[in-house]
C-alpha positions, 0 to 999 in steps of 0.5 A: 602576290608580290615577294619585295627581297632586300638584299645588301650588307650587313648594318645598311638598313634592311631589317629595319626598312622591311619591319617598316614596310611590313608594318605599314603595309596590312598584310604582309609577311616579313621573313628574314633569312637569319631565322632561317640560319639560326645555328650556334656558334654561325656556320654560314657554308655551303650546306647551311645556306642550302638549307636557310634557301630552302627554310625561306622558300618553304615559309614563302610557300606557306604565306602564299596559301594564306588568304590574309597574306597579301605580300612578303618581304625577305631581308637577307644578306645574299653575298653569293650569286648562288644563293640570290639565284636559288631564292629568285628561282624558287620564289619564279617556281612558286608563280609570285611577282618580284622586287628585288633592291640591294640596299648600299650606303657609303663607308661613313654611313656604314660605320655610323649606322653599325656604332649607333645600333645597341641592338645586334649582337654582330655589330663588333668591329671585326664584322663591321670590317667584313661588311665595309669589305663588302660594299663593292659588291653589292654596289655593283648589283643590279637596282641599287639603292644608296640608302646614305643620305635617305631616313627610312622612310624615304628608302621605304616609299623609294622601294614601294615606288619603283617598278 
């Protein structure tokens, strides 16, 4: 079973780009890791991102003991290496194959993709400052996928593509 991580900033597109894998794709699981880290009003510390590293890795675990689940794919905003590293070892713990993309985007395409989307309740400008702030990070992880020029589609047959 192969476990596809989508990793990147808030507003570039992961939630949508995994539900659309996951969609086209029978049998697999989409976990995102704000379910896990559900608190209200948002604590995201130390303690509460253990906990949401260990909610993720359980319902990882309980979709592998599912005949019917032939892939995952995790959307979440991992900013810290801590937290990336805690997933990757615990998903290498559970003997499941990996693939993980950081989706990035250009400032422009941030911006417009963040005013443009209706739906979350985190797209106010102060959160858009925290996640154009964020580019360079994620920019300079490893396999990187500048989803700026791209539909969604294309970022989906990108990451199933790559190796």
């Amino acid at each position: 079973m192969k476990v596809i991580i989508l990793n990147g900033p808030m507003g570039v597109g992961k939630t949508t780009v995994g539900k659309y894998i996951a969609e086209a794709t029978p049998g697999t699981a989409f976990i995102d890791g704000d379910w896990c880290l559900d608190l209200h009003p948002f604590i995201g510390n130390r303690e509460t991102k253990t906990m949401a590293v260990d909610n993720i890795l359980h319902m990882i675990g309980n979709y592998k003991k599912c005949s019917e689940c032939k892939m995952i794919i995790l959307v979440w905003l991992m900013d810290q290496a801590w937290v990336y590293d805690a997933i990757i070892e615990g998903i290498k713990k559970l003997k499941l194959e990996i693939k993980s993309v950081t989706l990035t985007c250009s400032k422009a395409t941030l911006t417009d993709r963040w005013q443009n989307d209706k739906v979350c309740p985190w797209r106010t400008d102060n959160w858009l400052k925290i996640s154009t702030d964020s580019l360079p990070y994620f920019a300079k992880l490893n396999n990187t996928l500048d989803t700026s020029n791209l539909s969604i589609k294309e970022v989906a047959e990108k990451i199933m593509a790559a190796d």
